[in-house]
N, C-alpha and C positions, 0 to 999 in steps of 0.2 A: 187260337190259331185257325179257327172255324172260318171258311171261306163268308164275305158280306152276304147279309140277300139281296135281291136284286131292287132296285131303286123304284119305289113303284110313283105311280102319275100324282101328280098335284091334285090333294084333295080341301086342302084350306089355306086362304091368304089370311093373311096380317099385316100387322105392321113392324110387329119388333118379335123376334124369341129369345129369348134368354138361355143359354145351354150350361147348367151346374144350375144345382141349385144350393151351393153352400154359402158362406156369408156372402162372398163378393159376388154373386148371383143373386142374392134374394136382396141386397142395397141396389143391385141395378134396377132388378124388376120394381123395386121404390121408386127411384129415381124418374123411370119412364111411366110411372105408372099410370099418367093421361093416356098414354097410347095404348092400355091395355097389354102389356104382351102375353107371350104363351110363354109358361119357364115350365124347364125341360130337364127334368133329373133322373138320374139312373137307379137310384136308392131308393127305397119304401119310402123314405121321408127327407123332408130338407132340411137343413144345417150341414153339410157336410163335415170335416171335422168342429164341427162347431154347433154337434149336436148335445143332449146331455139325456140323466135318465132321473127316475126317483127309487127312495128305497127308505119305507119308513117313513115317509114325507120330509126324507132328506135331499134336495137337488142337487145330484155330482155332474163331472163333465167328464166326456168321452175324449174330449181333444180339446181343442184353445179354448184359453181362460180369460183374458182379460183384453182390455183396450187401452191404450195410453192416454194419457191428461190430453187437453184440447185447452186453449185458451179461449174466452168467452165471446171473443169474435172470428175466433176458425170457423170456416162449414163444416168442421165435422160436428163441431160442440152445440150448431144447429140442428143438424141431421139429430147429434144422438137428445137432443131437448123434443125433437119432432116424434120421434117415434115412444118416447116415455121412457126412454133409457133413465136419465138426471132422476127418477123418483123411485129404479128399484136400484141402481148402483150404489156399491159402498167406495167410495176413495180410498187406495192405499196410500199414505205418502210417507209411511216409516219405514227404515232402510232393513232387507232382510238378513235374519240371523241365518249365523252357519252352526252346524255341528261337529267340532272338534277335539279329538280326545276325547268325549265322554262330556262335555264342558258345552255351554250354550255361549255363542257369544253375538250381542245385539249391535256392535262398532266394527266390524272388518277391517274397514278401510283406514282405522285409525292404525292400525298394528297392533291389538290386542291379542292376538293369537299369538306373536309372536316376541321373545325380548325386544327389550327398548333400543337397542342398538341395530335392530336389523327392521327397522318401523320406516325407514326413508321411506322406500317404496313403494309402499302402502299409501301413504299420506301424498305423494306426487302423483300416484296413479289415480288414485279418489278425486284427489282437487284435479286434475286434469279433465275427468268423467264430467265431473260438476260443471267446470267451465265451459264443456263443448255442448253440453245440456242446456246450460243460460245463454250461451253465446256470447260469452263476455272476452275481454284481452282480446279482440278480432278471432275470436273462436269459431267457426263455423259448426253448426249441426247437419252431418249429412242425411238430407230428407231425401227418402228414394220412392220411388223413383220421381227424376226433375226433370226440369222440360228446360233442355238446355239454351233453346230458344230466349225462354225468358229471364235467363241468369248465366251466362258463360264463367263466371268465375267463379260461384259454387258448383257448376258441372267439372269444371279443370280441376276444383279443389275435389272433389267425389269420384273421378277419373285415376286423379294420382295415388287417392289411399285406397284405391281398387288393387294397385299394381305390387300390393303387399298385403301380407296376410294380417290378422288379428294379431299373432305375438307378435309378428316383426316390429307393428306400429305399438304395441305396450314397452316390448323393450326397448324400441326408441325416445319414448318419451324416460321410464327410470333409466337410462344409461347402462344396460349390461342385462344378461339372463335372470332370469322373473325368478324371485322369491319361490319357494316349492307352495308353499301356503296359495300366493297367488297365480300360480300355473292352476293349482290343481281348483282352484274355485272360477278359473276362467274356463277350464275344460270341462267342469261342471257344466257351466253354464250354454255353453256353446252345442254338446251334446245335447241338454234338457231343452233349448230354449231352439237349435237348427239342426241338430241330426248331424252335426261336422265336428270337426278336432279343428283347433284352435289355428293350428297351420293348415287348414285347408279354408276357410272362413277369411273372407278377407277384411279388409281394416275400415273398408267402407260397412260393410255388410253388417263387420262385429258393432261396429261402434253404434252406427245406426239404431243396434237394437241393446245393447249395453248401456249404453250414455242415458236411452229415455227409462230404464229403470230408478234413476237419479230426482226422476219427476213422481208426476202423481199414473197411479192405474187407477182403471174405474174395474170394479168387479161385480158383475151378477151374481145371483142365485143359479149355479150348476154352469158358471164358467160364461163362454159367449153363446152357450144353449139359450141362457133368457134372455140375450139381446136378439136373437134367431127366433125366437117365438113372439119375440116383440113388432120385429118387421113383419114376419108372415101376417101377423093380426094386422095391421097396415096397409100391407099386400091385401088381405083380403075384403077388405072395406074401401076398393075401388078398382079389384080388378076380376073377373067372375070366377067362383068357384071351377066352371069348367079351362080355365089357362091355367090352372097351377095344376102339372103332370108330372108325379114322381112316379115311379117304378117307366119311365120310360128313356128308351136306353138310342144315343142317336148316336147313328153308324155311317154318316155320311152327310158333309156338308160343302154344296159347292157354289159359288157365285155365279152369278148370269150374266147377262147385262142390261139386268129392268129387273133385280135384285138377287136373293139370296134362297137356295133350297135347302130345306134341313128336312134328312131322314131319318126316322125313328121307329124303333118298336115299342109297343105300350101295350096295354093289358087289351086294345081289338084290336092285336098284329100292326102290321108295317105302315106308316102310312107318310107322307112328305106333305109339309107345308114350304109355299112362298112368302118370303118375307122382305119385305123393304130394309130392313137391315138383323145384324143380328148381333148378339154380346155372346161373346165365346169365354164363358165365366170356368173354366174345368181346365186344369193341371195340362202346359204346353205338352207334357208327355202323352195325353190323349188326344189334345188336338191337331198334331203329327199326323196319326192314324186319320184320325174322320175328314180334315178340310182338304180340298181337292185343290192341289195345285198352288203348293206353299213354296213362295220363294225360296230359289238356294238356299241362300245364304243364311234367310232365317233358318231354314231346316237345319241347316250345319248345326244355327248355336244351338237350336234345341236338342239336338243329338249329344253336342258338350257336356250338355247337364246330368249332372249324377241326382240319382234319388235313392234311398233309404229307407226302409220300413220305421216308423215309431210307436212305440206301444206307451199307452196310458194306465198306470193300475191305481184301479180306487180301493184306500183302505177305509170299510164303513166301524167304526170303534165308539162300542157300546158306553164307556165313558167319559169321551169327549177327551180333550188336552187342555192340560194346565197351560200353558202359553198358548199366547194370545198373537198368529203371525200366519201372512198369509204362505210365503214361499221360507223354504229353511234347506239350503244346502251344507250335507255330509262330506265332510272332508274326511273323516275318519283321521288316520295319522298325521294328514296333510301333505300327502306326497306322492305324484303319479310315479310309474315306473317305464322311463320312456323305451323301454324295452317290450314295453305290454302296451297292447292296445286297450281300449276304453272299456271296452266288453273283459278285459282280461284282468285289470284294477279293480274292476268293479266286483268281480266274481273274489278274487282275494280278499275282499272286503267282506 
């Protein structure tokens, strides 16, 4: 709540700055990196949640894990072949086990967990996942964000299941309220995977990120920590060791009209650079604070947005696990209590 400092004089131009420097900060500073830019992060180091550690020479992750499949002619499947991703990733494409009742089970979606007579659900909910994944039967995959410019009737289709939550659109596909088995592995998921409950999570949001578990993930060594130290090395084999500036922390960014000023404090105090443009890579909740002179109406929605704290805990276990699986959700009994919130299930547990 500490008042700004004050804005001091332009002391270096550029052409581009980058402001975060977590993943979608350190792929920009890739991307432009003919133009040299200066990237500009607040933390001792880059990656934001998307950094990781070592322990015993074992590499965990502190935050994000994984990256979704790419087809062999996406750009990102270039991107990530460019930067040496494709040579330390491992592919997941087996569907993950949950933990119920004491019981490991490797088919969910089939209705294993559950008698044979109460399996509809399961198997209409799964095949439905699968289809909007493949795109088949006129199934759309909602990719977010789209450029409605270039497709209006996947924007109107991404618009509509905007206008309902996650459950709404599960129970509209099984015809009636969700199996407790599959409430409680959706609210699993939706806490572990967005920080939200299942009715707060909308149908676009949920599906978007549910539906591509259905495909392949690529996984590094400690999460998207080694695709983060993949780019930085990148980053640094074409842009000077002096533009990559972590511990600096920018309190102030405003447009001109023969570009853009961004102010910072860094480890020799305050100083503002000019920039021909800039990438505002850091959480709409801080960009609020620092960009001078944000549209209404943007400012509204960014005010809409709720945020969440999320905590990551690594268990290091001296020998190893008999199964072989990257992600494994506990269902315990298999049944939320819609009486208790997520934190209050969990704690009964």
């Amino acid at each position: 709540d500490a008042p700004a400092p004050a804005v001091p004089q332009v002391s270096e131009t550029t052409d581009v700055v980058v402001i975060g420097g977590g993943i979608g900060g350190l792929f920009s500073t890739y991307l432009l990196r003919e133009h040299k830019p200066v990237l500009l992060e607040q933390a001792g180091r880059f990656g934001g949640v998307s950094q990781g550690q070592a322990w015993r020479g074992n590499d965990f992750a502190l935050g994000a894990a994984y990256f979704c499949f790419a087809e062999e002619d996406d750009p990102r499947q270039k991107l990530y072949t460019e930067i040496g991703l494709d040579k330390v990733y491992r592919l997941k494409e087996e569907e993950d086990p949950v933990l119920y009742s004491g019981s490991i089970y490797r088919d969910f979606w089939s209705g294993e967990t559950a008698p044979p007579d109460q399996r509809d659900q399961f198997t209409k909910l799964g095949d439905y996942f699968r289809t909007v994944y493949n795109e088949e039967n006129d199934q759309r995959y909602p990719e977010i964000p789209f450029d409605a410019g270039l497709d209006a009737d996947l924007a109107g289709y991404i618009t509509g299941l905007d206008t309902m939550s996650f459950r709404q659109l599960a129970e509209k596909v099984v015809g009636g309220p969700l199996h407790p088995h599959i409430e409680t592995a959706l609210q699993h998921y939706c806490w572990s995977s967005m920080g939200a409950d299942v009715d707060e999570i909308s149908a676009a949001g949920g599906l978007n990120f549910y539906a591509a578990e259905f495909g392949g993930l690529y996984v590094t060594p400690g999460g998207n920590a080694g695709a983060a130290e993949l780019i930085l090395k990148r980053i640094a084999e074409n842009v000077p060791d002096a533009n990559l500036r972590a511990g600096s922390f920018v309190f102030h960014v405003n447009v001109v009209s023969d570009g853009v000023l961004v102010s910072y404090i860094g480890p020799a105090g305050a100083k503002t650079i000019k920039a021909k443009a800039v990438v505002m890579g850091c959480p709409k909740y801080v960009a609020k604070h620092i960009l001078k002179d944000i549209e209404p109406d943007r400012l509204e929605a960014i005010d809409r947005l709720n945020y969440r704290a999320y905590l990551v805990a690594n268990v290091l276990l001296k020998g190893g696990l008999k199964e072989n699986f990257y992600d494994m959700y506990m269902l315990q009994d298999g049944r939320m209590d819609p009486k208790k919130t997520i934190e209050a299930n969990a704690t009964a547990h």
